[in-house]
N, C-alpha and C positions, 0 to 999 in steps of 0.2 A: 484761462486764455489771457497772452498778455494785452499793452496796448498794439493797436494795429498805427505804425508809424508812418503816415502819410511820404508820400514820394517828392524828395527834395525838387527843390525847382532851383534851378543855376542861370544867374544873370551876370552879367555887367555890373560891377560895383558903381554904386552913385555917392555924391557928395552927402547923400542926405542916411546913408550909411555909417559915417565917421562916428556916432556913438554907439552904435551896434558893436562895433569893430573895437572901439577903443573900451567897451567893458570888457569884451574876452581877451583883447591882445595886452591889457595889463594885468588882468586876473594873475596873479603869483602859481595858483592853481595848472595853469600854461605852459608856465615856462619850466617845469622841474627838472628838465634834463639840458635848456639854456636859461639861465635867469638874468646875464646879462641881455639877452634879448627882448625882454619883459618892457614894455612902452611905459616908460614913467610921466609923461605927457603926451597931451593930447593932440600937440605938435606931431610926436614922433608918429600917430596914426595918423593924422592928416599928409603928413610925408609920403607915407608908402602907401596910401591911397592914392596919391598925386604920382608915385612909382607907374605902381598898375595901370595906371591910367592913359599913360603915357605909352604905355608896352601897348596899350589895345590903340592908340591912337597910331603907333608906328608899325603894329603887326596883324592888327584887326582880331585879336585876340590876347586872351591872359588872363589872369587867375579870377575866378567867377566870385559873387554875394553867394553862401550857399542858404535858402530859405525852407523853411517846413512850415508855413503855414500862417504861422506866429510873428514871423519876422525871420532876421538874419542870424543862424545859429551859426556860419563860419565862414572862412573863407579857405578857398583852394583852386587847383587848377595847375598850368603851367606857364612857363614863361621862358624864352631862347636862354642859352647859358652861351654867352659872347656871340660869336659871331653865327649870324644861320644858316649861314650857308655850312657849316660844322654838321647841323643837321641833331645837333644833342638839346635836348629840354630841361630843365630845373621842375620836378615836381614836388607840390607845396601842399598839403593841406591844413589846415588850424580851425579845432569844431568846439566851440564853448565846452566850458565842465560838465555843463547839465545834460548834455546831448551827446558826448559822447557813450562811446559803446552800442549805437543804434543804427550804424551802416549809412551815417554821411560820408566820412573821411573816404571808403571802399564807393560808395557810387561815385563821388568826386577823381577818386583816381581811375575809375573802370572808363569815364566821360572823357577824362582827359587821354587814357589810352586809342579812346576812342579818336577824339580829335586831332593825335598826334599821327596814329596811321591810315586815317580817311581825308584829313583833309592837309596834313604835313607832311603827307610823302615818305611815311614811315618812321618819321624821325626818332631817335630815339631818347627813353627818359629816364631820367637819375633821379633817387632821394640818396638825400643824406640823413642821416637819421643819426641820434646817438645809439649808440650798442648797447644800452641796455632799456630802449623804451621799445620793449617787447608786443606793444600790441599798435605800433607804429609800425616795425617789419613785421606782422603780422599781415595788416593790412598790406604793405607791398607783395608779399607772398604771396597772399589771394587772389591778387592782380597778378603773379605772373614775375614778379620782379624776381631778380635771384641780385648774390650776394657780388658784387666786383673789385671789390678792394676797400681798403678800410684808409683812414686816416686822421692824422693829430689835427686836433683845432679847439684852440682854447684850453689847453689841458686835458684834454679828453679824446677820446679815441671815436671817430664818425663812422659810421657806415655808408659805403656806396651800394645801397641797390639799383641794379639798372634790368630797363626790360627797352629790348631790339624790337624790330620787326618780328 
């Protein structure tokens, strides 16, 4: 029998997060399918913590600390993609090396599905993914996402899944 993986708890990111965050958002391990997205200082997480932060102060929501017990194994959630009145989402998730494969990334998007059509109004949600990080659309899949169009970025070819009402 394997281990029994306690049930993530999703919060509001805090300041006192920034090394949590900036050990998996520069791990190399992270980023194999963007490496220039890979945080080379500590600067660049304290930025998009200060991002998020900002999204929850002007939307009263956005991308959660995701925890199992231990501390902060990632971050996910979602966030307006331009204007909201568009009514479209940016879904995000990123779950340290070690923990992956254990069904944070799928409860983090099943939560944000959640919160997109109970308390958004049904709004709807996009990943981008690259095309060949196979257990990234995986994850979307299981959630419900299907495939809507593909696109160049950075030399590489993205994936739009998106899941409607």
């Amino acid at each position: 029998m394997g281990d029994i993986v306690p049930t993530p708890r999703l919060r509001r990111p805090a300041v006192s997060d920034l090394e949590a965050y900036h050990a998996f958002m520069s791990d190399e391990r992270m980023w194999a399918f963007h490496p220039t997205e890979r945080h080379t200082d500590i600067g660049q997480t304290h930025r998009f913590l200060a991002w998020i932060d900002r999204h929850w102060e002007q939307h009263g929501f956005g991308y959660w600390s995701v925890e199992d017990g231990t501390g902060v194994v990632g971050v996910g959630g979602v966030c307006w993609i331009g204007d909201p009145a568009d009514r479209l989402l940016n879904g995000f998730y990123q779950i340290r090396p070690e923990s992956q494969g254990q069904g944070y990334a799928t409860f983090v998007l099943r939560a944000s599905v959640d919160l997109a059509h109970d308390r958004l109004n049904g709004a709807s949600i996009e990943l981008h993914v690259h095309r060949h990080n196979e257990p990234s659309i995986a994850v979307g899949r299981k959630c419900g996402f299907e495939r809507a169009k593909s696109e160049p970025a950075d030399d590489q070819e993205m994936l739009i899944l998106r899941r409607d009402r």
